[in-house]
C-alpha positions as MATLAB code, in Angstrom:
seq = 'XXXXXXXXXXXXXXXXXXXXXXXXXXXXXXXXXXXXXXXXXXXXXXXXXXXXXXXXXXXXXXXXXXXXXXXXXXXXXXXXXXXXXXXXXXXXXXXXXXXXXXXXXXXX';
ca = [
     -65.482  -45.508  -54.668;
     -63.694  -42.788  -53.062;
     -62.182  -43.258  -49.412;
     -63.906  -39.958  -48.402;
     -66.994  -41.656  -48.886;
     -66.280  -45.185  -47.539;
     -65.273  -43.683  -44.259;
     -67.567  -41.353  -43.803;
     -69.935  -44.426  -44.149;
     -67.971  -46.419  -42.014;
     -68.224  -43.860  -39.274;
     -72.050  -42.991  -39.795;
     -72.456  -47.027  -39.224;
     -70.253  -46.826  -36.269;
     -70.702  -43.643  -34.569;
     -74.123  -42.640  -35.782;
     -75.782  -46.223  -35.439;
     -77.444  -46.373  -38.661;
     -77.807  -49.392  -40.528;
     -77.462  -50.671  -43.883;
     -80.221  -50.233  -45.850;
     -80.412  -46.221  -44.342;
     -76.493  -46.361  -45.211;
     -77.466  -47.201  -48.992;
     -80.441  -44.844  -49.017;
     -78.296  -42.159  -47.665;
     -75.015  -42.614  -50.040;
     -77.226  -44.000  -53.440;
     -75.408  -47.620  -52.909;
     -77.045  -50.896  -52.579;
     -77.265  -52.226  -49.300;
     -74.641  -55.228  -50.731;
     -72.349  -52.763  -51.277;
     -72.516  -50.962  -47.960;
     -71.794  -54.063  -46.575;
     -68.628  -55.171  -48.285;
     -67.456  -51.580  -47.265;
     -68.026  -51.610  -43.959;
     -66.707  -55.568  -43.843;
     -63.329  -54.600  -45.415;
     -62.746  -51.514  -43.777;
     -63.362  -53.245  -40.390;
     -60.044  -54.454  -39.483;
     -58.629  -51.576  -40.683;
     -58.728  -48.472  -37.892;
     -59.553  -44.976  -38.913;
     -56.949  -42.263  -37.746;
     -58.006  -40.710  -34.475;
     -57.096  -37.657  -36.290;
     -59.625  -38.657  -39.041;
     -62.493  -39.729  -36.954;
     -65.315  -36.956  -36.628;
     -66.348  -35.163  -33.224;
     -69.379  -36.275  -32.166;
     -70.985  -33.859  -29.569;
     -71.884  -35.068  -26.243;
     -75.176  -34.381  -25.085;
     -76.499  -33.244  -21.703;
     -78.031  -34.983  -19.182;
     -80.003  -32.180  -18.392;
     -81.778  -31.827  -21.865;
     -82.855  -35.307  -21.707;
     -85.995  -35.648  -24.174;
     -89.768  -36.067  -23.596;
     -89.606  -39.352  -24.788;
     -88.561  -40.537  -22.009;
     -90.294  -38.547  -18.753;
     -93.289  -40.304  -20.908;
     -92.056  -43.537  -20.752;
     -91.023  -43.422  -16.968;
     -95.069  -42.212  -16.421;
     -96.128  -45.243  -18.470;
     -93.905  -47.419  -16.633;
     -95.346  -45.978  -13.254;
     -98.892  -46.546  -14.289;
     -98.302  -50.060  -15.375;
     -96.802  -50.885  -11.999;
     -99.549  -49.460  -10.452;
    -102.185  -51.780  -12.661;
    -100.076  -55.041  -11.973;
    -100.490  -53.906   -7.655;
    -104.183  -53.347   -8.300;
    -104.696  -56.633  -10.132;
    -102.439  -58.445   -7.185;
    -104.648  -56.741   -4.567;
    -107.906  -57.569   -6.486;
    -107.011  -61.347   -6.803;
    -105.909  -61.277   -3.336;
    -109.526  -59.793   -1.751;
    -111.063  -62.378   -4.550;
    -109.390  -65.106   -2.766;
    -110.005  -64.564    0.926;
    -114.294  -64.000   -0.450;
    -114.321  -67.072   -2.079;
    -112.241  -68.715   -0.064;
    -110.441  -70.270   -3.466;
    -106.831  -69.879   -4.445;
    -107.297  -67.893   -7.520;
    -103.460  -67.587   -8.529;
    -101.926  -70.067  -10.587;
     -99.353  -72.091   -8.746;
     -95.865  -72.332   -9.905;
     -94.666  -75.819  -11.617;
     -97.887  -76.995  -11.795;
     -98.337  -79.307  -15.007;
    -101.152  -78.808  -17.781;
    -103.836  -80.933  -17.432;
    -104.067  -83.485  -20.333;
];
């Protein structure tokens, strides 16, 4: 095995995130082998001269992953106040505690 390639899959694990098995898709290698790489090159440090640049990226251009998420987490806020408010109008009806109390004990 060339060094080329054991750093450049030492830094794709480190830098890039990706894990073994995509390591071993990626280079041809068996995921065993990716692994005794990375595990032996591990105490030894790359260069800083031989690590790659790895652009940063903007906090502008943030994707639309995650508006989408922060709308999904908005509406699911907005369920668990509508269920609180529902079992709260439920209980002053009925006149019954409907929420389950904390450290009450299953009955047997």
């Amino acid at each position: 095995m060339e060094e080329k390639v054991a750093k450049m899959i030492i830094e794709d694990h480190r830098i890039q995130g990706l894990s073994y098995r995509n390591l071993a898709e990626k280079y041809g290698l068996t995921r065993a082998e990716i692994h005794r790489i990375v595990m032996s090159k591990a105490s030894k440090k790359i260069a800083k001269t031989e690590r790659l640049v790895v652009p940063v990226k903007e906090a502008a251009a943030m994707p639309d992953d995650i508006n989408q998420l922060r709308e999904e987490l908005r509406q699911a806020r907005l369920k668990i106040e509508l269920q609180d408010l529902m079992l709260d109008i439920a209980s002053k009806e009925l006149g019954v505690d409907i929420r389950k109390k904390s450290g009450t004990r299953q009955s047997k």
